[in-house]
PyMOL Python script that loads the backbone (N, CA, C, O; Angstrom):
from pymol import cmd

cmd.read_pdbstr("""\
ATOM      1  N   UNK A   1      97.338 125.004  93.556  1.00  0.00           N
ATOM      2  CA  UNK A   1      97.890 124.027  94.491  1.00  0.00           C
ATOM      3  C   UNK A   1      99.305 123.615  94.102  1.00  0.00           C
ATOM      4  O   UNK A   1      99.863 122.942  94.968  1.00  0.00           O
ATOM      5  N   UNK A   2     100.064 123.877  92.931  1.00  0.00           N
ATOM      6  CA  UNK A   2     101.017 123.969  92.575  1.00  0.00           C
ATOM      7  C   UNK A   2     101.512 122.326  91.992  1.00  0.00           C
ATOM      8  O   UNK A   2     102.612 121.804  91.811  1.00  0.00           O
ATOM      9  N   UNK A   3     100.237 121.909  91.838  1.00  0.00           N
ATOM     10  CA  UNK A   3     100.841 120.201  91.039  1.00  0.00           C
ATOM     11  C   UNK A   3     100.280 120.338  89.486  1.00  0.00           C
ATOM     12  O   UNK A   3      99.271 120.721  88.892  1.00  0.00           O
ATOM     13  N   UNK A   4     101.404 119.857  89.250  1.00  0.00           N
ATOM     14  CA  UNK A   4     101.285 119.190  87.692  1.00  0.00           C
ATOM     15  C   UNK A   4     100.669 117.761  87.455  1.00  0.00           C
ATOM     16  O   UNK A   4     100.410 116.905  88.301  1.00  0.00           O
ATOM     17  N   UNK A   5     100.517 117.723  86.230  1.00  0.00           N
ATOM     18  CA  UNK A   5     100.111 115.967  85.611  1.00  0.00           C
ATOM     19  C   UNK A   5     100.259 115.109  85.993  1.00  0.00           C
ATOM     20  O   UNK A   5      99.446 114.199  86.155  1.00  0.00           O
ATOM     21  N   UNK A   6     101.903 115.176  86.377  1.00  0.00           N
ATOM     22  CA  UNK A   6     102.778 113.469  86.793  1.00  0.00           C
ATOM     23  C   UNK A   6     102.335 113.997  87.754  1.00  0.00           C
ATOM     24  O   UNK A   6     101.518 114.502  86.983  1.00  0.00           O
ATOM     25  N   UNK A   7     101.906 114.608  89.225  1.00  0.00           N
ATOM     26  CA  UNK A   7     102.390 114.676  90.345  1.00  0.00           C
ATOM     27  C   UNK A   7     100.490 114.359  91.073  1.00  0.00           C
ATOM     28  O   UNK A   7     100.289 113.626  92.041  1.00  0.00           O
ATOM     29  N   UNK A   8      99.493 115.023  90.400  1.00  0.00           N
ATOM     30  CA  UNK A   8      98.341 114.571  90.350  1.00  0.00           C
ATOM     31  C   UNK A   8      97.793 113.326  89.845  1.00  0.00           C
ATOM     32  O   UNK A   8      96.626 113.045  90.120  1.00  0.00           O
ATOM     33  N   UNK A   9      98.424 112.634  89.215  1.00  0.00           N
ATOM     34  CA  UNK A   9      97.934 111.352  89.055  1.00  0.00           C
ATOM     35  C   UNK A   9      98.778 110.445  89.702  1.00  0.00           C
ATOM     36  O   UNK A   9      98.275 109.322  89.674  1.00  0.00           O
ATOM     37  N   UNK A  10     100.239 110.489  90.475  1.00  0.00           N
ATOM     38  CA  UNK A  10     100.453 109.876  91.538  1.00  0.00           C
ATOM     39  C   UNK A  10      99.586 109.878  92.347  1.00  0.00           C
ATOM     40  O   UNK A  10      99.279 108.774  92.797  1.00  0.00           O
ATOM     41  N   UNK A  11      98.959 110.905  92.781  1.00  0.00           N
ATOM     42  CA  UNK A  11      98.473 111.110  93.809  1.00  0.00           C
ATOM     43  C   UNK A  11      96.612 110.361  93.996  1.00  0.00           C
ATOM     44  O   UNK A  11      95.911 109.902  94.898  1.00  0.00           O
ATOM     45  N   UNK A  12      96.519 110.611  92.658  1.00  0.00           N
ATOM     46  CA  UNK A  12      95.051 109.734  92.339  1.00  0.00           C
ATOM     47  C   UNK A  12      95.101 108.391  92.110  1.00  0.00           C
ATOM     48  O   UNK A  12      94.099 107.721  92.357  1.00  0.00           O
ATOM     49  N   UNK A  13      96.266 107.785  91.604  1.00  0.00           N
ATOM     50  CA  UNK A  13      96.569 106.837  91.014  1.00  0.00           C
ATOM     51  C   UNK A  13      96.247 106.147  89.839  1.00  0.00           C
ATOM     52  O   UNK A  13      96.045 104.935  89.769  1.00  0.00           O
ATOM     53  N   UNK A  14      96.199 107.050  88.809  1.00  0.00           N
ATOM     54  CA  UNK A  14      95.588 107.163  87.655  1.00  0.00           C
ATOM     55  C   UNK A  14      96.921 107.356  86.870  1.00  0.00           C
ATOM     56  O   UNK A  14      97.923 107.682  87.506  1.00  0.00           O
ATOM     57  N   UNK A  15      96.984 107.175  85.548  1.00  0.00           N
ATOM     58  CA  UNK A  15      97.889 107.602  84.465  1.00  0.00           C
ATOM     59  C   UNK A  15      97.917 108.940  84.284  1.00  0.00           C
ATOM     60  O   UNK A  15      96.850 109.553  84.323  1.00  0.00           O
ATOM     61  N   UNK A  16      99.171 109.645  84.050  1.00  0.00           N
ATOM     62  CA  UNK A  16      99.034 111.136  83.721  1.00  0.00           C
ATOM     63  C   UNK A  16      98.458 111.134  82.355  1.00  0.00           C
ATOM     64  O   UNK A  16      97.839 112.166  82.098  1.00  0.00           O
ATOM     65  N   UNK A  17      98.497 110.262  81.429  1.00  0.00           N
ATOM     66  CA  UNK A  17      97.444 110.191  80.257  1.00  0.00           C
ATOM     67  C   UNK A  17      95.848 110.215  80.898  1.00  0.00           C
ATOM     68  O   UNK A  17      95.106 111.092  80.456  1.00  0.00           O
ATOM     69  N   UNK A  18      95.446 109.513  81.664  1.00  0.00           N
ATOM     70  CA  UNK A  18      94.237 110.055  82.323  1.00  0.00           C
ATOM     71  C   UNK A  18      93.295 110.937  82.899  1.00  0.00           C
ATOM     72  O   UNK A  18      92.079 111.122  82.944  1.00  0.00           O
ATOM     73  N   UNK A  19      94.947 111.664  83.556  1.00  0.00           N
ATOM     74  CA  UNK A  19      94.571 112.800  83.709  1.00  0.00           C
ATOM     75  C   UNK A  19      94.038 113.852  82.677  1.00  0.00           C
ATOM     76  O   UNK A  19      93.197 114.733  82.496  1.00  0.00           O
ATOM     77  N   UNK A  20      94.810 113.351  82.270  1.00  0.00           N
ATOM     78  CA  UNK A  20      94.620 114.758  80.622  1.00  0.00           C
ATOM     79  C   UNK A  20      93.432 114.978  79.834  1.00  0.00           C
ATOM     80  O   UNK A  20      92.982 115.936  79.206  1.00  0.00           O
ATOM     81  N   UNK A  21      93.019 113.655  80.086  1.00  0.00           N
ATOM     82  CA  UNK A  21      91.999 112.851  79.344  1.00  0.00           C
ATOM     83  C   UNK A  21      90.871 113.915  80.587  1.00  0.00           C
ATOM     84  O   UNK A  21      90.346 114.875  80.023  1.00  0.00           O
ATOM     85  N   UNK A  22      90.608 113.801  81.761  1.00  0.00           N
ATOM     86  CA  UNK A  22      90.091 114.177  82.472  1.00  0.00           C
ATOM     87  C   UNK A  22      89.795 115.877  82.242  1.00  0.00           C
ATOM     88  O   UNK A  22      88.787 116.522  81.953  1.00  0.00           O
ATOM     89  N   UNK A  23      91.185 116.220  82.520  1.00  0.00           N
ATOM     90  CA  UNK A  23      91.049 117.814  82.256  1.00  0.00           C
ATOM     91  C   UNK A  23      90.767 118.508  80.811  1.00  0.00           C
ATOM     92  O   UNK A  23      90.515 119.704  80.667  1.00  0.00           O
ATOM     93  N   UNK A  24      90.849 117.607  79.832  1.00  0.00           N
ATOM     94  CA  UNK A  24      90.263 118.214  78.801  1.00  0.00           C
ATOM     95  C   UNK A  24      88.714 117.891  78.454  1.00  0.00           C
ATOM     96  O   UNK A  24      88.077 118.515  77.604  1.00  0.00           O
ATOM     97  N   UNK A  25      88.240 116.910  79.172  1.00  0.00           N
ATOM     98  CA  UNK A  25      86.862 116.528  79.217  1.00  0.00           C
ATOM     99  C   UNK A  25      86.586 115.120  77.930  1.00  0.00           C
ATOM    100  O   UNK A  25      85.583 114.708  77.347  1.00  0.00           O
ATOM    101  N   UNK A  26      87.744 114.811  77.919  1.00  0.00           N
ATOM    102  CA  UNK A  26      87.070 113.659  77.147  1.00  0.00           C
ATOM    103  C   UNK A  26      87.242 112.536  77.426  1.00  0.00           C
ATOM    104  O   UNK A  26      87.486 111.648  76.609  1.00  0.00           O
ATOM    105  N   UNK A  27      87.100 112.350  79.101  1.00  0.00           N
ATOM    106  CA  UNK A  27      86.611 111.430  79.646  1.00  0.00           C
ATOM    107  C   UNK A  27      86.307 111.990  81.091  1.00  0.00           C
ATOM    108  O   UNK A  27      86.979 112.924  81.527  1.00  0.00           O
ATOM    109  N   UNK A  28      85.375 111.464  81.773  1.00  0.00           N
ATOM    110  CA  UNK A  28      85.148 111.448  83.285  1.00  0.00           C
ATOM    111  C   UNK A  28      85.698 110.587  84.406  1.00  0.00           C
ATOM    112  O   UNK A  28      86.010 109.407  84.241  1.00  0.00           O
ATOM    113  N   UNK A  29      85.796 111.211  85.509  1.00  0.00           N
ATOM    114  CA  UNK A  29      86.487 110.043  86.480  1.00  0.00           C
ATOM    115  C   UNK A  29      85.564 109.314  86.636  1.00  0.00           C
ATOM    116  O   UNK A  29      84.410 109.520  86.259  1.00  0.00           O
ATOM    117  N   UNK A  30      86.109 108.079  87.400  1.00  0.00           N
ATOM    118  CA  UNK A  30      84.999 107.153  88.053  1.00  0.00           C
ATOM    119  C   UNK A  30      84.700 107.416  89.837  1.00  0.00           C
ATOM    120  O   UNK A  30      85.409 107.681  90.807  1.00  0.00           O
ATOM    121  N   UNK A  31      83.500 107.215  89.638  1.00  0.00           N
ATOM    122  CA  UNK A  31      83.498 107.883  91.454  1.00  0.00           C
ATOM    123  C   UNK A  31      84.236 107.699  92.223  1.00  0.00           C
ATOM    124  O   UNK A  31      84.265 108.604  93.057  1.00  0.00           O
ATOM    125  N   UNK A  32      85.080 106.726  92.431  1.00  0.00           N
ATOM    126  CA  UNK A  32      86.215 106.618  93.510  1.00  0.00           C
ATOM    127  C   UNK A  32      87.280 107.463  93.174  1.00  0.00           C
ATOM    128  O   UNK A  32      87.852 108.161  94.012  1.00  0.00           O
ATOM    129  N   UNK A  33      87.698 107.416  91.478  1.00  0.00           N
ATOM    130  CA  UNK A  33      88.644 108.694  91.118  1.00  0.00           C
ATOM    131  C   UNK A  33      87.575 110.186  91.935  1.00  0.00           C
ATOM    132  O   UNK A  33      88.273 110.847  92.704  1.00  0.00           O
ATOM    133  N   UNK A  34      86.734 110.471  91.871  1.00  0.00           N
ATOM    134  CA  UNK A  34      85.923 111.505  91.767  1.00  0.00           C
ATOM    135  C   UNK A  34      86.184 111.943  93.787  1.00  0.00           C
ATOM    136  O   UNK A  34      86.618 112.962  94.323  1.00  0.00           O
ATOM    137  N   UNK A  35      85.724 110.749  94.321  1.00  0.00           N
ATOM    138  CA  UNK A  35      85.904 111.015  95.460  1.00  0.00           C
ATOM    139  C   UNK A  35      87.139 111.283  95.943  1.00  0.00           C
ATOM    140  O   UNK A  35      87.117 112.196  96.768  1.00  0.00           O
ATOM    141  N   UNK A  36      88.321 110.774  95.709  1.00  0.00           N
ATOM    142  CA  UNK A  36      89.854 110.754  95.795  1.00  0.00           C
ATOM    143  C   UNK A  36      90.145 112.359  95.535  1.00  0.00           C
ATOM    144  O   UNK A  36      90.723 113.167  96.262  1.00  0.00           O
ATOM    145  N   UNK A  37      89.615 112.509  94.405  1.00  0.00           N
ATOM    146  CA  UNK A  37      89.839 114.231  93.696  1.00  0.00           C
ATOM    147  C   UNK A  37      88.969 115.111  95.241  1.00  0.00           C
ATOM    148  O   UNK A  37      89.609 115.899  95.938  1.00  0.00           O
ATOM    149  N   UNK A  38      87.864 114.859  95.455  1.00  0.00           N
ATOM    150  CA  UNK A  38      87.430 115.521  96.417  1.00  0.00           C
ATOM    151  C   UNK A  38      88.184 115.745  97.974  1.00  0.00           C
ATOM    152  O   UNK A  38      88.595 116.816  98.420  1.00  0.00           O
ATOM    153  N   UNK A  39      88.223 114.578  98.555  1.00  0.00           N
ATOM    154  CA  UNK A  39      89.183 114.205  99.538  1.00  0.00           C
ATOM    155  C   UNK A  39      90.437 114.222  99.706  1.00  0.00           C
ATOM    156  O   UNK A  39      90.898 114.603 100.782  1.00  0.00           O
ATOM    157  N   UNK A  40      90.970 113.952  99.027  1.00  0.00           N
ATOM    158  CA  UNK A  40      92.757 114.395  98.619  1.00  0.00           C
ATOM    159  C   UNK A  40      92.883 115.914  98.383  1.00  0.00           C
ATOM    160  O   UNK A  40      93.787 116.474  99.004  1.00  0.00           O
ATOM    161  N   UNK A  41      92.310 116.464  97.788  1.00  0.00           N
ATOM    162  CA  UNK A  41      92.363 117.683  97.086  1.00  0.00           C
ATOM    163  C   UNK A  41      91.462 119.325  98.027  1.00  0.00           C
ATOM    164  O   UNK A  41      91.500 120.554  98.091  1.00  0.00           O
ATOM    165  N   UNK A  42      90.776 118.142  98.550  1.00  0.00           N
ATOM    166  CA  UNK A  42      89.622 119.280  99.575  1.00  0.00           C
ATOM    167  C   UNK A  42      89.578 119.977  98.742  1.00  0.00           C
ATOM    168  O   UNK A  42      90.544 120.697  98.490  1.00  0.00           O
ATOM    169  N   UNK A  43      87.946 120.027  97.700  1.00  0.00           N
ATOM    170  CA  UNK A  43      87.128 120.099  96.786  1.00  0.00           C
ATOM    171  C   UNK A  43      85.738 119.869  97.113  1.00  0.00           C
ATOM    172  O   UNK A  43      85.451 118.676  97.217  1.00  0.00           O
ATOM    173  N   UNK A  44      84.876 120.624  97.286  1.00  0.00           N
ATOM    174  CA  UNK A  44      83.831 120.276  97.412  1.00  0.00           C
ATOM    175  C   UNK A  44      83.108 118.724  96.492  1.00  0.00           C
ATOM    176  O   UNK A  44      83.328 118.756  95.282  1.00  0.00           O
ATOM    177  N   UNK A  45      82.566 117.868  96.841  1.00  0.00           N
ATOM    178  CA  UNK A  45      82.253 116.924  95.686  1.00  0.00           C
ATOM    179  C   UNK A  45      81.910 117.447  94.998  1.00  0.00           C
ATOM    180  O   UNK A  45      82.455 117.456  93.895  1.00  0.00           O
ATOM    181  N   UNK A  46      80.729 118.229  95.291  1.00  0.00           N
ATOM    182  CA  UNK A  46      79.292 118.764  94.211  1.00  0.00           C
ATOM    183  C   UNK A  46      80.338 119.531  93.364  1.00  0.00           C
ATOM    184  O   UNK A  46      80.287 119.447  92.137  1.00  0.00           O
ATOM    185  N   UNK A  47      81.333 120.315  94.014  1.00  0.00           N
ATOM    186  CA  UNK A  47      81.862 120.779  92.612  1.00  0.00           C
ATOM    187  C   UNK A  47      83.152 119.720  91.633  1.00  0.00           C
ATOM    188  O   UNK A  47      83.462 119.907  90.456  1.00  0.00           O
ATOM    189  N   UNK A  48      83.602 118.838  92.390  1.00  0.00           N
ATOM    190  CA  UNK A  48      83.922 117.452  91.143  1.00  0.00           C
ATOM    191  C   UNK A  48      83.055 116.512  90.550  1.00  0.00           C
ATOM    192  O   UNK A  48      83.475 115.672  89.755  1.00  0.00           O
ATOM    193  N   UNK A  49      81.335 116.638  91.038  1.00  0.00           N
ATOM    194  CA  UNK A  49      80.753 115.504  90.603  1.00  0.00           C
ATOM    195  C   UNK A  49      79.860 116.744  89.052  1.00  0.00           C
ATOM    196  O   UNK A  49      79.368 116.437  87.966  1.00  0.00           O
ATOM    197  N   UNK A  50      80.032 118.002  89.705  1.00  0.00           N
ATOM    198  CA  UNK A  50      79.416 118.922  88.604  1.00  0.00           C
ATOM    199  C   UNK A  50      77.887 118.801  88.984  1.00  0.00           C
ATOM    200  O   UNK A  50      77.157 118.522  88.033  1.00  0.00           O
ATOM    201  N   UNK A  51      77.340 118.946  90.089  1.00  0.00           N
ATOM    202  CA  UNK A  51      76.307 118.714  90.418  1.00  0.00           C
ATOM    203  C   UNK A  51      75.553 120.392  90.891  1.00  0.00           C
ATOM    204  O   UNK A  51      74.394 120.455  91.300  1.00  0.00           O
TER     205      UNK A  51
END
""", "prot")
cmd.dss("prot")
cmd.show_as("cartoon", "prot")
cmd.util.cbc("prot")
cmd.orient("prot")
């Protein structure tokens, strides 16, 4: 999709430290982050909730 760190967590409204935190797995979003990632991103949930 061609976004980086800073440009995905504008967009979530999260810290690009959060992000990171996210994509390396050592932390999880919170469902509204989770849904935002789904909806913003057109992502299946089940595949952001890991279900």
């Amino acid at each position: 999709m061609g976004l980086n760190q800073k440009r995905l967590s504008e967009l979530l409204g999260v810290s690009t430290s959060r992000v990171s935190e996210y994509l390396n797995g050592k932390s999880e979003p919170t469902l509204k982050v989770a849904r935002d990632i789904s909806v913003k991103l057109g992502i299946d949930a089940s595949i952001v909730l890991g279900v």
